[in-house]
N, C-alpha and C positions, 0 to 999 in steps of 0.2 A: 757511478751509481745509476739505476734504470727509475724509469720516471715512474713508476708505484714506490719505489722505496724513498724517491723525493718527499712525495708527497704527502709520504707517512709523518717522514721528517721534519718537515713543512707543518703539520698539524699540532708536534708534538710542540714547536718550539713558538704557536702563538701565546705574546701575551696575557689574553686572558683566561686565568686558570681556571675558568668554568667553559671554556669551547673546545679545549683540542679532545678530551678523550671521546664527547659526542662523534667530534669529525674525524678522530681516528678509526671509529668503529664504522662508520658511513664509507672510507674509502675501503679499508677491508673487507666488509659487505658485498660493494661495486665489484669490489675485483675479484672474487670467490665466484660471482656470478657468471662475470666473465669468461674466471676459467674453467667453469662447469654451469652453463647455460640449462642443467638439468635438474642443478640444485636450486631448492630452497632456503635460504638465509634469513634466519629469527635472530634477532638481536634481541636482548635482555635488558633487565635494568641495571646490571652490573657489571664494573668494569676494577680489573685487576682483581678479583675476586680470589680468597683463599680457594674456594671449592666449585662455586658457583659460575659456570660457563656466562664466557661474553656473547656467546650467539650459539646459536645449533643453526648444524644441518642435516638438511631431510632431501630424501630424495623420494618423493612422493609415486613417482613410474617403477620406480626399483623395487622391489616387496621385501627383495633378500638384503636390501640394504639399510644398516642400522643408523640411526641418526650419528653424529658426531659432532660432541660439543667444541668449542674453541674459545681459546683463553690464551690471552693477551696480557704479556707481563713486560712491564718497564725496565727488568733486568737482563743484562746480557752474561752475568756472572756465571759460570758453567758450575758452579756448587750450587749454587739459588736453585736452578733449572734442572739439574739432578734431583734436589728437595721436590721440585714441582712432579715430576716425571712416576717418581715413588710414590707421592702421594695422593695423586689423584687415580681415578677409577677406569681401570682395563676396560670394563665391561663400556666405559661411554669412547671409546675409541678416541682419546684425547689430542686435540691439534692445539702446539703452544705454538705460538709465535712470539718471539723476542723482540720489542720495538727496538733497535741494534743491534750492534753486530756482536757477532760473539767473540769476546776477548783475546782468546787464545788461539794458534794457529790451527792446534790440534782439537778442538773444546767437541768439535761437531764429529771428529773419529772416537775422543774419550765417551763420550756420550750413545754413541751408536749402540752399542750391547745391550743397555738400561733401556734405551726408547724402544727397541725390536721387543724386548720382553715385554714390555706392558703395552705394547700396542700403541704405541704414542709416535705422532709425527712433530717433531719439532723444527722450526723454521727461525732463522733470524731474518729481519728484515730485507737485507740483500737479496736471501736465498726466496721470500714470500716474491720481492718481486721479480724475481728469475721467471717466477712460476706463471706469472700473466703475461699472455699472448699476444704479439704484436698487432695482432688485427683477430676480427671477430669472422673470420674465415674457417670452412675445415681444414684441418693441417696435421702433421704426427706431432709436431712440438704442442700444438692443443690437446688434444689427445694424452699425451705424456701427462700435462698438467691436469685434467678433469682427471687422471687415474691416482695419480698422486693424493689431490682432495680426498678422494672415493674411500682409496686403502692403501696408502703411503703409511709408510711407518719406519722410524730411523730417524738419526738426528743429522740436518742439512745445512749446511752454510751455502753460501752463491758460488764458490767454486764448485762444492760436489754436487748443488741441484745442475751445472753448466755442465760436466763432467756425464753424470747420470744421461742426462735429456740428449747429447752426444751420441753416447754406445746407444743410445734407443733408435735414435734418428735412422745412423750407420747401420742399426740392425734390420729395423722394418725398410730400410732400401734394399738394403740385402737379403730378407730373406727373399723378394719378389724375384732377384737373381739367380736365385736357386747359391747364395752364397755358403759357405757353411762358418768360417770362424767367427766376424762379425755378427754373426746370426746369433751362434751360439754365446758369445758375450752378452748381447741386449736379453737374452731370456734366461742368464743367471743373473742380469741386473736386475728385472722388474720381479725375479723371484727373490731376490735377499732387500728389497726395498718397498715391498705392498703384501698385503697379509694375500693368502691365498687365492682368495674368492678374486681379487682382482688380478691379482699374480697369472692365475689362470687362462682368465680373458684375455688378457695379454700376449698372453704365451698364444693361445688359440688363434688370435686376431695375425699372429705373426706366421703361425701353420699355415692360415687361408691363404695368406699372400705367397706363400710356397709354394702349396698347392696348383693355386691361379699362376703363378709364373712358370708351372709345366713340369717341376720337382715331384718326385713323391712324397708321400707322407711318410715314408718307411727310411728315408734320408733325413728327414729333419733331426738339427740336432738340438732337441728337447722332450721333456718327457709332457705329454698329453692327460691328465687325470682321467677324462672324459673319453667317448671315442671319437672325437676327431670332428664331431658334425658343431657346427655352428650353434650358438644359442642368441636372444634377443639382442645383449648386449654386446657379444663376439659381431654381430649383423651390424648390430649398430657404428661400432668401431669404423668398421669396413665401408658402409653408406657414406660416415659422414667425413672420412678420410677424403684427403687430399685426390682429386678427381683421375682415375684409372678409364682414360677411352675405349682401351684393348678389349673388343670383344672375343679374343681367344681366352682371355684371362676371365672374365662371368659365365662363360661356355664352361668350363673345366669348375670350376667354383659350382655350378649350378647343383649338381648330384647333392651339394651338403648342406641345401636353402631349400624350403616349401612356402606354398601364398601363406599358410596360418604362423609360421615363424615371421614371413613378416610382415604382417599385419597386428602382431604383439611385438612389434620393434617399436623403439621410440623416437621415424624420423617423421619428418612430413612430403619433402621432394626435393632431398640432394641430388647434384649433379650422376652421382654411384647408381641412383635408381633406374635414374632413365637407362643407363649404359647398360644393369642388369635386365633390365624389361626388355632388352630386343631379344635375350636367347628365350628369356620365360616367359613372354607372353606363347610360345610356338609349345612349352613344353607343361605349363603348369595346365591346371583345369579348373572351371567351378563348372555352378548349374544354373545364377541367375544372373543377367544382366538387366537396369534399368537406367532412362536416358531421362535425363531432366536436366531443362532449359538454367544457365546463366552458369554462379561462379561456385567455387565449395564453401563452405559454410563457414567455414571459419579465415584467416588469414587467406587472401587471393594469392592464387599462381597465377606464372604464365602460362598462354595454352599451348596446347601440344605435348605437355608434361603427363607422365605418369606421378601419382600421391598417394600416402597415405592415409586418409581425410576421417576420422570418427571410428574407427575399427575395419574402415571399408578399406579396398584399394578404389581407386578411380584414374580416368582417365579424362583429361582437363581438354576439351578441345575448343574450338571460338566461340563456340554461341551453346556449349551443351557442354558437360558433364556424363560419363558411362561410370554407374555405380555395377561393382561386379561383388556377389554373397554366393557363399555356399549356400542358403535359403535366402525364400523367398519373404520370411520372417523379418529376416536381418534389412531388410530394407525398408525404406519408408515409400509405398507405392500407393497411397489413399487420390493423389490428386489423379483428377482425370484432365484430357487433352479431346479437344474435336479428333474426329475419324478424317484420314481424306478420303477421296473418291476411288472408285472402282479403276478407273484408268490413270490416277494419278500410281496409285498402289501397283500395279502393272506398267509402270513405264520404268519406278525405280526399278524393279525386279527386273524386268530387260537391261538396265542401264548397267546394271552389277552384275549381269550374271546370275542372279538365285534364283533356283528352283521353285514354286509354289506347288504343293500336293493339295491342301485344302487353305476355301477363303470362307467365310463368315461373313457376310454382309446385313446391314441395316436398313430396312426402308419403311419410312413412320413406324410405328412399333411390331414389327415383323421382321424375323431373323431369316436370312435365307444360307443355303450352305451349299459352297461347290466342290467337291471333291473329285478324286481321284486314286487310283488303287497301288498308287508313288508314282504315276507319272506327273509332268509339269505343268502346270493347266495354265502358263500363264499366255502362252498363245492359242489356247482352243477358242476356235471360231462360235463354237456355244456361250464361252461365258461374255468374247466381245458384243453379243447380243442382247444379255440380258439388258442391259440401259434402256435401249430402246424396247425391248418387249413392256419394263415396267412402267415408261413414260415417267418415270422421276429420276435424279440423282439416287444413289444410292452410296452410302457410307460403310467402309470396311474396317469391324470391330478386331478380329482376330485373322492368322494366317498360319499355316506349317510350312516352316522353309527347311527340306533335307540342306546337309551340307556335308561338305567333301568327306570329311569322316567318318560319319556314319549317323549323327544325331538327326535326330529332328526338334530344332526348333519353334515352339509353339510363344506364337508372338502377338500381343496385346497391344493395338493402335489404341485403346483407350485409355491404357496406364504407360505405354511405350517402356513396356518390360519383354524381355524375351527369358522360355527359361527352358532348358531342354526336359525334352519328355520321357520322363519315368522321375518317380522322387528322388532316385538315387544317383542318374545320369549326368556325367560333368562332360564338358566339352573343352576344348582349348581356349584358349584365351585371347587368341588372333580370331579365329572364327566364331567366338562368343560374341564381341566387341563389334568386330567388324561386319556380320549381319545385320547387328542389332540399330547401328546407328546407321547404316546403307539403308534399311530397310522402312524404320519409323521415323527417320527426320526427313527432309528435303535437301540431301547436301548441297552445297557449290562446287563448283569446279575447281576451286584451291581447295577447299575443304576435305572435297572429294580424293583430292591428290595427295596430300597432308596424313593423311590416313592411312592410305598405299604406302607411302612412308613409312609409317609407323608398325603397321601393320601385315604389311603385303598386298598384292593384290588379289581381287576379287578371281576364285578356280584355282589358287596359286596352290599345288600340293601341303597338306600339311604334315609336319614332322611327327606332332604324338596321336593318334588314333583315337576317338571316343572312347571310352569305358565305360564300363557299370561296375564299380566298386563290389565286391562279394557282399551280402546281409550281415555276415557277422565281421567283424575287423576285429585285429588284435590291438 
């Protein structure tokens, strides 16, 4: 017996008749959480209740997903549990769990037809704790079980959740093989064992890996509802899965992902991200980058990561953070920073490589402006003179840095935002990034390199071209 079904057991059989079903519904809870880190778990005033659920779950990030009550019965009797099954309500997507095991060898195949009809997942204890994960890592046997919670339905004992979680395991390795029979098993399991809506995701989640292992989608052998493109929670699947290096496999994957799918995904910065952000930072686009000092705002990364962080994507480096928005709106850019100087601002731009076409400068309250007609101003012997013509320091507010693609960059030392010019204009996202934090911070020399890393280097050809999206879009 696996150590949640101990423990249940453990609860049931303390002597005081007023502790175990507190503490039976406290470990059930724990491990519900466990195996869907995504859910919500209310627990009620009532326990073995005729009608009335021992907990709901909710899954608060999911819109299309209905809560589902859960109700905990002390019999393992397969008549009782049929009584139960018929009598409670389709509509609340019903999870019984049996505190034991179910009597009969057969109790959980006699059972299957009645639970599939009314949308009921039933669980004997064994089978509940089949379902929580040996460690709180990504992995497909995690995965299996948050889908199971989700939209599991069918009646399971611990052999057939052991059996089930199997052909799954064997399928999603194979389908990334481009295998076909195993494949094709695991995606008539999770469709005759989870209502559709998860059924699907599944199914899709297991196309991707097809897909990415260099199959086509015209071989898989399952049928697709949809056409074939990834949605939040298909993304999600994939992120928070067990970690995929292969950058041939998020190359091929990339055509069926855009930044605003996922940026409505619900990770923060699985190991899958980083791996997907080397082809898509070269290939996706936005229009606004800003750089602000320290960590993301809610739970810290480590740096060098690409994240999730509040609806943004960001990019986590040592001493800074690169928030990247379709708008300028979507940002929070109120705070300001000192300007540096006229030759600090000209040594980075030597130091990297960027062009400067026009600078903007401060001196007491007097704006001056040096332009040019796109050539580089950032060695003309005019503007190294201004310093000494003004006899003061002078402070540089704004700059236009062209770049290899075609944009130009209009860049704000005083909010350390950069945002390509026109409203409509998006730039890639290696050259977004990496101007913007070359150009308004002071990098170091690991810092410096770290980036190059991540990024590429500074002139390094870039693969997708600037645009300007058409005015109207479909």
């Amino acid at each position: 017996m696996n150590q949640a079904s101990q423990a249940i057991m453990a609860a049931l059989d303390d002597t005081d008749p007023r502790q175990p079903f507190g503490r039976v519904k406290e470990i059930i809870g724990h491990q519900l959480r466990r195996m869907d880190p995504r859910a919500e778990v209310i627990a009620t005033g009532f326990f073995n209740h005729t009608f009335a659920p021992d907990m709901v779950i909710r899954w608060p990030q999911a819109t299309r997903t209905p809560d589902r009550h859960v109700y905990l019965r002390t019999t393992a009797n397969p008549a009782e549990l049929q009584d139960d099954i018929a009598r409670l309500q389709t509509k609340d997507r019903p999870m019984i769990v049996s505190l034991g095991q179910l009597e009969a060898s057969r109790a959980a195949a006699d059972l299957q037809p009645s639970a599939t009809e009314h949308q009921t997942l039933l669980l004997d204890t064994p089978a509940f704790g089949e379902l929580v994960p040996t460690q709180d890592t990504p992995s497909v046997p995690r995965l299996i079980s948050s889908s199971v919670i989700e939209g599991g339905h069918g009646a399971l004992d611990g052999p057939a959740i052991t059996r089930f979680r199997s052909a799954v395991v064997t399928g999603v390795e194979a389908a990334r093989e481009g295998d076909v029979a195993p494949t094709r098993v695991a995606v008539e399991a999770v469709s005759a064992r989870m209502v559709p809506l998860v059924a699907d995701r599944m199914t899709a989640f297991m196309a991707a890996l097809w897909q990415g292992g260099g199959s086509t989608l015209a071989s898989f052998p399952g049928t697709l509802r949809r056409s074939g493109r990834l949605d939040e929670s298909t993304l999600a699947y994939l992120l928070s899965a067990e970690e995929i290096p292969d950058s041939g496999f998020w190359g091929r994957l990339l055509p069926l992902i855009s930044l605003p799918l996922l940026l409505r995904t619900p990770v923060r910065d699985p190991e899958n991200l980083q791996h997907l952000m080397r082809p898509a930072a070269q290939q996706w686009q936005s229009h606004v980058c800003a750089l602000t000092p320290g960590t993301t705002s809610n739970a810290p990364i480590g740096p060098w990561r690409w994240a999730v962080d509040q609806g943004n994507l960001v990019l986590q480096m040592s001493r800074f953070r690169a928030y990247v928005a379709q708008t300028q709106k979507d940002l929070d850019t109120t705070e300001r920073y000192d300007e540096p100087t006229l030759d600090e601002v000209r040594a980075r731009a030597d130091r990297f490589s960027i062009p400067l076409t026009s600078i903007r400068m401060l001196v007491t309250d007097r704006r001056i402006g040096y332009d040019s007609p796109g050539d580089n101003v950032v060695h003309d012997s005019q503007l190294a003179g201004i310093s000494e013509a003004l006899g003061q320091a002078e402070a540089v507010i704004e700059a236009d840095a062209p770049t290899p693609s075609g944009a130009v960059l209009h860049c704000s030392f005083t909010y350390r935002l950069a945002s390509a010019r026109g409203a409509r204009s998006h730039v890639p996202l290696d050259e977004l990034i990496s101007t913007t934090a070359r150009l308004l911070s002071d990098l170091t020399e690991h810092e410096a390199d770290q980036l190059a890393r991540l990024l590429g280097s500074p002139g390094q050809p870039i693969a997708s071209p600037w645009n300007q999206p058409p005015l109207f879009e479909s």
